[in-house]
C-alpha positions as CSV (number, residue, x, y, z in Angstrom):
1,X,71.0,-4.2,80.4
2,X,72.7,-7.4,78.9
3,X,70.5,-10.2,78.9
4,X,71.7,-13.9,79.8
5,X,71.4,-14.6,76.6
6,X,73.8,-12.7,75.3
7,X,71.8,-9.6,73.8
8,X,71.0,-6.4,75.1
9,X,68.1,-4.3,75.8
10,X,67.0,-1.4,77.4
11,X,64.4,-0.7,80.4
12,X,61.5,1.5,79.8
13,X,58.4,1.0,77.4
14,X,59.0,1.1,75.2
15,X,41.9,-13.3,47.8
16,X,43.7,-14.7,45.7
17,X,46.7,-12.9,45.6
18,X,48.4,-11.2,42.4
19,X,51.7,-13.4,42.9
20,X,53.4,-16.6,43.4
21,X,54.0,-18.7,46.3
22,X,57.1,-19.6,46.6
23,X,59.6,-20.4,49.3
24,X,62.4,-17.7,49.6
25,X,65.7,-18.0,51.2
26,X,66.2,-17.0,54.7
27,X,67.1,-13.0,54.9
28,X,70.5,-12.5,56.7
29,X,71.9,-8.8,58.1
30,X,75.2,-10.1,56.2
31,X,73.2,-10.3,52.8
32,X,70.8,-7.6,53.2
33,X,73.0,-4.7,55.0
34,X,69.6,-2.4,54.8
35,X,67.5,-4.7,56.7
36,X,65.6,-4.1,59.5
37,X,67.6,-3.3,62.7
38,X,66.2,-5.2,65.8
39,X,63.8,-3.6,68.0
40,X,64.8,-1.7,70.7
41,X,62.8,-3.4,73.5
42,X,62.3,-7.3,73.7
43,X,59.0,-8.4,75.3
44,X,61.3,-10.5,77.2
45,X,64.1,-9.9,79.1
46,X,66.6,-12.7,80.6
47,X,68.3,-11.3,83.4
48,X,71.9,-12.4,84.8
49,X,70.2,-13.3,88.1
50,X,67.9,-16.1,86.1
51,X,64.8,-14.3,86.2
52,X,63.1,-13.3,83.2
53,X,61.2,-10.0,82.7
54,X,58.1,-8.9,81.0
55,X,55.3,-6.6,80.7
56,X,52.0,-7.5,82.7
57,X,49.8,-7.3,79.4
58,X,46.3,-7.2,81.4
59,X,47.8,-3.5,82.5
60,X,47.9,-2.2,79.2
61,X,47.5,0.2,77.5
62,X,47.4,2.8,80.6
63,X,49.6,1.1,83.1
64,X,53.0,0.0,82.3
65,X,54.0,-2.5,84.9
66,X,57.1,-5.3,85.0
67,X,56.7,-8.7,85.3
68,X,59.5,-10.8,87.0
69,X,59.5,-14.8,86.7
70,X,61.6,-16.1,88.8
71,X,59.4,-19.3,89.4
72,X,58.2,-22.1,87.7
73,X,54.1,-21.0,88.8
74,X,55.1,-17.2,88.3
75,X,55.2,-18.6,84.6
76,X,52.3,-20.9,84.6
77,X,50.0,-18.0,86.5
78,X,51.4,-15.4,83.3
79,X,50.3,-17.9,80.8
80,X,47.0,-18.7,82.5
81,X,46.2,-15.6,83.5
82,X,47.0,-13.7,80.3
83,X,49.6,-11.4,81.7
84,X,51.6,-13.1,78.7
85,X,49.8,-14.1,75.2
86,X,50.7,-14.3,72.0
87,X,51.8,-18.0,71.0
88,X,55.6,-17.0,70.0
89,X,55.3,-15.6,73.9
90,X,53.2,-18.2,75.4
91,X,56.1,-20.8,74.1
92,X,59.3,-18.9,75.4
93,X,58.3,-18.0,78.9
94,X,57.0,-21.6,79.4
95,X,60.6,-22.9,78.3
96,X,62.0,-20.2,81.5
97,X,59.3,-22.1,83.3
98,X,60.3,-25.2,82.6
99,X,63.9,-24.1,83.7
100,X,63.3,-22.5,86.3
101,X,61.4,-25.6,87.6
102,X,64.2,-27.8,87.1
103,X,66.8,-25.1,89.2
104,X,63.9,-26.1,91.9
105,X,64.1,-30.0,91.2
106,X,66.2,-31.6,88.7
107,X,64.9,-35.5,89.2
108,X,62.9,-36.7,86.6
109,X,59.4,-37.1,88.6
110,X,60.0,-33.1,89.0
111,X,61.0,-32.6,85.3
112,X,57.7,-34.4,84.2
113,X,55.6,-32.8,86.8
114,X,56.4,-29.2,86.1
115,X,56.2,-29.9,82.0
116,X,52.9,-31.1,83.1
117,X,51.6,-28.2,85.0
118,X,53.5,-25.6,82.7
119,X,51.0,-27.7,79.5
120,X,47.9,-27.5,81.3
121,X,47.8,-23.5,81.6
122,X,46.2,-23.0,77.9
123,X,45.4,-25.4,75.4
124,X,45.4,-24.2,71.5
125,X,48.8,-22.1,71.1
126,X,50.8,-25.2,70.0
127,X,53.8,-23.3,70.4
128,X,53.6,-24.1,74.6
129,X,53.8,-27.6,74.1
130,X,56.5,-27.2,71.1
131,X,58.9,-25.3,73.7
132,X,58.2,-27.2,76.8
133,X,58.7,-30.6,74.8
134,X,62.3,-29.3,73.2
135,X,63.6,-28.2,76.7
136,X,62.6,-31.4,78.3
137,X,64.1,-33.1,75.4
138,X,67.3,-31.0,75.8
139,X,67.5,-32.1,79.1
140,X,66.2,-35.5,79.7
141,X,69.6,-37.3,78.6
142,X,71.6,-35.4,81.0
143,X,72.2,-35.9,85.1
144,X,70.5,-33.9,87.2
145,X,73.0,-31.9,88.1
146,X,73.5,-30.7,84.7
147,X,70.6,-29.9,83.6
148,X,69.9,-26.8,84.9
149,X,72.4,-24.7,83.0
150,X,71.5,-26.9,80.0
151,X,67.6,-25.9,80.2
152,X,68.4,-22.2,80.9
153,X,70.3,-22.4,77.7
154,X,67.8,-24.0,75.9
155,X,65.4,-21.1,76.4
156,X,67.6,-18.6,76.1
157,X,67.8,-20.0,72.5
158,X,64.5,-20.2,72.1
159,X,63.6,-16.4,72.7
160,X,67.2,-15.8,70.6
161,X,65.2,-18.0,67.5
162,X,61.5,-16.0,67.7
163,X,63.3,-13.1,67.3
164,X,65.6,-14.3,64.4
165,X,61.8,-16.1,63.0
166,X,60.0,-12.8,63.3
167,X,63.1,-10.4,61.8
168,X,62.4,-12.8,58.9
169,X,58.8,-12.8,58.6
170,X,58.9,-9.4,58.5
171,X,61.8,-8.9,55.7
172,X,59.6,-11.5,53.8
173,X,56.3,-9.8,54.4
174,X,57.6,-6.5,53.6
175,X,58.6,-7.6,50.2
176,X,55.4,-8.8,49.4
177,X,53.7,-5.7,50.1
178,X,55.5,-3.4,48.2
179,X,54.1,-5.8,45.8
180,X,50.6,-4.7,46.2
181,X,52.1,-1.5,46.6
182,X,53.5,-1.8,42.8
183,X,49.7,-3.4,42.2
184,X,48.2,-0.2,43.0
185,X,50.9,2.1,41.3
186,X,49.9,-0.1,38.1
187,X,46.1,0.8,38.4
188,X,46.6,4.8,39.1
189,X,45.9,4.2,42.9
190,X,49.7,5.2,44.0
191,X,50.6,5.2,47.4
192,X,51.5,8.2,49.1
193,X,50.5,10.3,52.3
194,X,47.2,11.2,51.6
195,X,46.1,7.6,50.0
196,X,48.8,5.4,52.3
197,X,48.9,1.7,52.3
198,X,45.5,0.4,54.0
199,X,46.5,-2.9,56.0
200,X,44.0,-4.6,58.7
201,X,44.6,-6.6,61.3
202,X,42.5,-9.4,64.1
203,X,43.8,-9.2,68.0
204,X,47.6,-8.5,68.4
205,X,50.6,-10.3,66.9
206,X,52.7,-7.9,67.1
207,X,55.9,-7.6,69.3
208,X,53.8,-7.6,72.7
209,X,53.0,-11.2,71.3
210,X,57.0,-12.5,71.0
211,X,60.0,-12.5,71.9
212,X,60.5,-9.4,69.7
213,X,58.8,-7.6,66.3
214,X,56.0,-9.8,66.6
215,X,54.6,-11.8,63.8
216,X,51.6,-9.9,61.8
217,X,52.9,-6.4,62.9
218,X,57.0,-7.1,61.6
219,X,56.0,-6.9,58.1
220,X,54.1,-3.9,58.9
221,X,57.1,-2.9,61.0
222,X,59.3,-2.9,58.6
223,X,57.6,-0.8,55.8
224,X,57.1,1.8,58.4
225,X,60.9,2.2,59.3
226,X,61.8,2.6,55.7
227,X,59.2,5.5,55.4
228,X,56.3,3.7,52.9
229,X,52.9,5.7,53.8
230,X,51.0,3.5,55.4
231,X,47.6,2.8,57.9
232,X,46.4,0.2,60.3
233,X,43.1,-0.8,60.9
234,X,42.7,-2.3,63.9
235,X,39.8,-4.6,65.2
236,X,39.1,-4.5,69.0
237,X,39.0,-8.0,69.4
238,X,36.1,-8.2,71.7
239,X,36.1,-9.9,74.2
240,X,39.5,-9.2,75.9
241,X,39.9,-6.3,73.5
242,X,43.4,-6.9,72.5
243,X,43.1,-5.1,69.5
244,X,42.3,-1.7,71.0
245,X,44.0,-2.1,74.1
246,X,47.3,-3.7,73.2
247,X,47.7,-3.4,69.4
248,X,46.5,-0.2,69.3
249,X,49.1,0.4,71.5
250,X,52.3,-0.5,70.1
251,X,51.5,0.6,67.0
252,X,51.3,4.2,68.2
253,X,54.7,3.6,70.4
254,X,56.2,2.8,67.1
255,X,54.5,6.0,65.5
256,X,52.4,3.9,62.9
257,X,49.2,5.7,62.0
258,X,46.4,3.2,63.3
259,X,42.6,3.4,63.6
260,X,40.6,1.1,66.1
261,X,37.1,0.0,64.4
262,X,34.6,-2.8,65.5
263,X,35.1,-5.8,65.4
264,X,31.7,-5.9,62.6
265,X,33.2,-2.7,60.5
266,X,36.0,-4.9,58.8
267,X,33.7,-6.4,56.3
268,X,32.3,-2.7,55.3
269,X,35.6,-1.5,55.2
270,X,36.6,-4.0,53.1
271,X,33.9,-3.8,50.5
272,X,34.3,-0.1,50.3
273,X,38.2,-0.7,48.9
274,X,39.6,0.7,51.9
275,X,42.1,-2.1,52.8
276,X,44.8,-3.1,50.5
277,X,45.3,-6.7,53.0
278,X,44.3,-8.5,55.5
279,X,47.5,-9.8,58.2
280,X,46.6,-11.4,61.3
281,X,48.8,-13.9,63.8
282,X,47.8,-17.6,64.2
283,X,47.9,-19.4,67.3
284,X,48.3,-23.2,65.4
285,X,48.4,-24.2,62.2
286,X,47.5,-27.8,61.2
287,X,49.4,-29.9,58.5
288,X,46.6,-28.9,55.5
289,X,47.2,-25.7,56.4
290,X,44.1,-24.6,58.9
291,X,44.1,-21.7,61.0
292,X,43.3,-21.8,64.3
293,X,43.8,-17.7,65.6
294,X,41.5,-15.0,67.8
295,X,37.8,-15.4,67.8
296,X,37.0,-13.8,65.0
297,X,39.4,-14.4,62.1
298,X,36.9,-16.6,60.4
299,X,34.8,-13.4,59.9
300,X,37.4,-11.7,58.6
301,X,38.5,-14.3,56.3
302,X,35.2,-14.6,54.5
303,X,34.6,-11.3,53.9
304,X,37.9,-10.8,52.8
305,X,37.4,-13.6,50.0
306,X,34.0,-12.3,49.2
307,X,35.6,-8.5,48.7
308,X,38.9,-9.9,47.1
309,X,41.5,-8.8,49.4
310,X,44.4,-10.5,50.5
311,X,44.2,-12.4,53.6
312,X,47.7,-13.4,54.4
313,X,48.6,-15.5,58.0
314,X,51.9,-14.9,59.6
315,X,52.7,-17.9,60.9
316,X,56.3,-19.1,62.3
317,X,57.4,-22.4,61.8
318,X,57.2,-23.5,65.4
319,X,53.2,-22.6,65.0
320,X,52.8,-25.3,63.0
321,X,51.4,-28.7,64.6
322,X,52.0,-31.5,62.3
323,X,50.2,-33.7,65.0
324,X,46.9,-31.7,63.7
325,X,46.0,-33.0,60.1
326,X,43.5,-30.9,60.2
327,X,41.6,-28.0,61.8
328,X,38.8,-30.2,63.8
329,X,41.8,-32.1,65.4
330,X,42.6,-28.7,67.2
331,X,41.3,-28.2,70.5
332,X,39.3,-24.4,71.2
333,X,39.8,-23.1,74.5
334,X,36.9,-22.1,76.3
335,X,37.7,-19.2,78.6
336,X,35.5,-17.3,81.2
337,X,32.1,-16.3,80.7
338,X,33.1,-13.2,83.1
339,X,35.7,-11.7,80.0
340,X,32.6,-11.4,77.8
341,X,29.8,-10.0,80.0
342,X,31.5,-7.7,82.1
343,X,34.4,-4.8,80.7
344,X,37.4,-3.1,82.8
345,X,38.1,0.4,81.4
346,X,40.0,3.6,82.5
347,X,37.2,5.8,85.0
348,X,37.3,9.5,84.7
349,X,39.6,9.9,88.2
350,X,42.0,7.4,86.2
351,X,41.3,4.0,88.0
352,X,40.6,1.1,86.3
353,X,37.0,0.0,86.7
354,X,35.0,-3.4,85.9
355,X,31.8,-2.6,84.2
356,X,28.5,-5.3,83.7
357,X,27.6,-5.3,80.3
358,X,24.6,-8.2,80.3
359,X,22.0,-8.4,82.0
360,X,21.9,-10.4,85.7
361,X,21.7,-13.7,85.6
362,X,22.2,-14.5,81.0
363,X,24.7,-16.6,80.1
364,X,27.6,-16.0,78.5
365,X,29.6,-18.6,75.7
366,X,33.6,-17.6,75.6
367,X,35.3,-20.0,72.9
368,X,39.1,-18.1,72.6
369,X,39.9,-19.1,68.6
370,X,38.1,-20.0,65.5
371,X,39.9,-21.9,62.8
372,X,39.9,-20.3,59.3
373,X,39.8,-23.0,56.6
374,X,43.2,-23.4,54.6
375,X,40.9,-22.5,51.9
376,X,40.1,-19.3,52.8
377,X,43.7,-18.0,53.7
378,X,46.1,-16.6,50.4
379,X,49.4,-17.2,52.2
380,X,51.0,-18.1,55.0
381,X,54.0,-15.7,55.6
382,X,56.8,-17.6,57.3
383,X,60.2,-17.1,58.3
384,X,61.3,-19.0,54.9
385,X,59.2,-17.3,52.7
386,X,55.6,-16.7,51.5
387,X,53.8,-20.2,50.7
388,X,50.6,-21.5,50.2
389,X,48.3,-22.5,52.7
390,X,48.0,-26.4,52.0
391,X,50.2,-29.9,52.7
392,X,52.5,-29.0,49.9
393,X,53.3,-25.3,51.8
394,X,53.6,-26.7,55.1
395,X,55.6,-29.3,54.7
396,X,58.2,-27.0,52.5
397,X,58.3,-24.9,55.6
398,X,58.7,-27.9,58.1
399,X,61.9,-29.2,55.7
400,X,63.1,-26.0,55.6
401,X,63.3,-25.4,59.2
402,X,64.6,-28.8,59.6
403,X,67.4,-27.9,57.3
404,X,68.0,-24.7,58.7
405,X,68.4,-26.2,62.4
406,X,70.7,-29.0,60.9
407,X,73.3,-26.3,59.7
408,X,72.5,-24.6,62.4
């Protein structure tokens, strides 16, 4: 099916570390003819009839259902309502939103209204206000009866960039662990099918989280296709269970061997010496280098320092907020109380099922994200390289992508 954008895609379901930070340059197919193809599937499909297509992510892992947008609130309801997540996602169906909106109404009351409404669906994952700002941007200057096809294009580049940012973070990331691959080799601990690369991961950032290859999982991704042994463990991710339901998931679609643990067995698995690196997605990053990501990273961070493994955050440049100076400046969504005391789960006659797990009538606290402090996280793994997490890193990355959309 050729997309409006101009690609293709087919239907169906498809510690401290031991080396330096340094920026890289960008990986291109011309320079590196052995690098990783492109996924078969994108998360998100634009269609020749101006809709956009997804998966309904709340029906995973056992139902396998399309989502068409062909409205501005069909948008704002998927964001809200989690049928989409991941920020890399969250930030390219908003910019159809904000299209489709302005196929609706093109004045600039309209224009202002539905970048409005499309903003107020979720508050942390900077990357919604980054798209919706740089289509509204795009568009502003022009008359209204331009900007339609101008803000259609405008996300159509968008979803074309994540996937382009995420090819790249994986190349990068992939790199860096045959590094600790070549660390273990060094120490007698070689990796091979009986003692394969141990990676963990928090939630999902992988492809069901972007545009395509996703952010955590494309390094990951990447050493699998070239046939490096290698193991996933993967947290639940109480309360919405994203781990187990949707991680879980693709990784076994792409055939990479994955285990789903507690969220509380990381830490023992960690001091045990059964994971070579921690990876996990990150839903903003402030200018010092603070990581705001799933409930539940900041657990995984300390014990990862405390045990001295790696805990790298994949983080594309348009996940950065240099607004935020800092990880208090970032605003924690609070979600339902409902997602943590009560479960939905396959029955035995194969419906799905809502289950109380609290007693009647104790309350229930949902914050969505924790921030990790810069000082805690090894690397940030971006789509220009491995840096550290701190000014000096982010604002490398931030001229960097500035020089690479001036060439551009």
């Amino acid at each position: 099916m050729e997309t409006a954008c101009g690609r293709f895609a087919r239907d169906g379901p498809a510690s401290p570390v031991a080396f330096p930070l340094s920026m890289s340059a960008p990986v291109s197919p011309e320079s590196r003819p052995d690098s990783l193809p492109d996924l078969p599937v994108r998360t998100l499909v634009a269609r020749a009839d101006h809709t956009a297509v997804t998966l309904d992510q709340t029906r995973l892992p056992f139902d396998r259902v399309e989502l068409v947008l062909s409205h501005a609130a069909d948008c704002a309801h998927a964001i809200a309502s989690m049928q989409v997540r991941g920020a890399p996602l969250i930030g390219a169906v908003a910019a159809f939103g904000l299209a489709l909106a302005v196929r609706e109404a093109s004045d600039d009351a309209a224009l202002d209204a539905a970048h409005a409404m499309l903003l107020a669906t979720r508050p942390t994952a900077v990357n919604l206000r980054w798209a919706l700002d740089r289509v509204h941007a795009r568009v502003a200057s022009a008359s209204p009866g331009q900007r339609w096809a101008i803000a259609w294009r405008e996300a159509c580049a968008i979803a074309d960039e994540d996937v382009a940012i995420n090819r790249a973070i994986g190349e990068h990331g992939a790199e860096h662990l045959r590094r600790l691959i070549a660390q273990r080799d060094a120490v007698g601990r070689p990796v091979d099918a009986r003692t394969p690369l141990q990676l963990l991961t928090h939630c999902n950032a992988g492809r069901l989280a972007a545009v395509a290859h996703g952010t955590a999982l494309a390094p990951i991704y990447a050493l699998h296709r070239t046939g490096v042994p290698l193991h996933v463990w993967v947290d639940e991710t109480r309360p919405r269970n994203q781990g187990a339901s949707l991680t879980a998931w693709e990784l076994a679609d792409a055939g990479v061997p994955c285990t789903v643990v507690a969220d509380n067995a990381g830490g023992l698995l960690m001091r045990q010496g059964r994971v070579d690196a921690v990876i996990v997605g990150c839903d903003r990053v402030a200018r010092n280098g603070d990581v705001a990501n799933k409930i539940g990273t900041l657990l995984k961070a300390l014990a990862a320092r405390d045990a001295g493994v790696p805990f790298w955050v994949a983080c594309p440049s348009p996940t950065i907020d240099p607004a935020s100076p800092d990880g208090e400046a970032i605003e924690i969504e609070t979600r339902s109380a409902r997602e943590l005391t009560h479960i939905t789960g396959r029955a035995a006659d194969g419906r799905l099922q809502e289950v109380q797990l609290v007693p009647d009538g104790v309350a229930g606290f949902n914050p969505a994200f924790d921030v990790t402090p810069a000082r805690l996280v090894d690397a940030l793994l971006t789509e220009h390289g491995m840096v550290a997490a701190s000014l000096a890193g982010i604002e490398a990355v931030l001229t960097a992508s500035a020089a690479s959309r001036a060439s551009s």
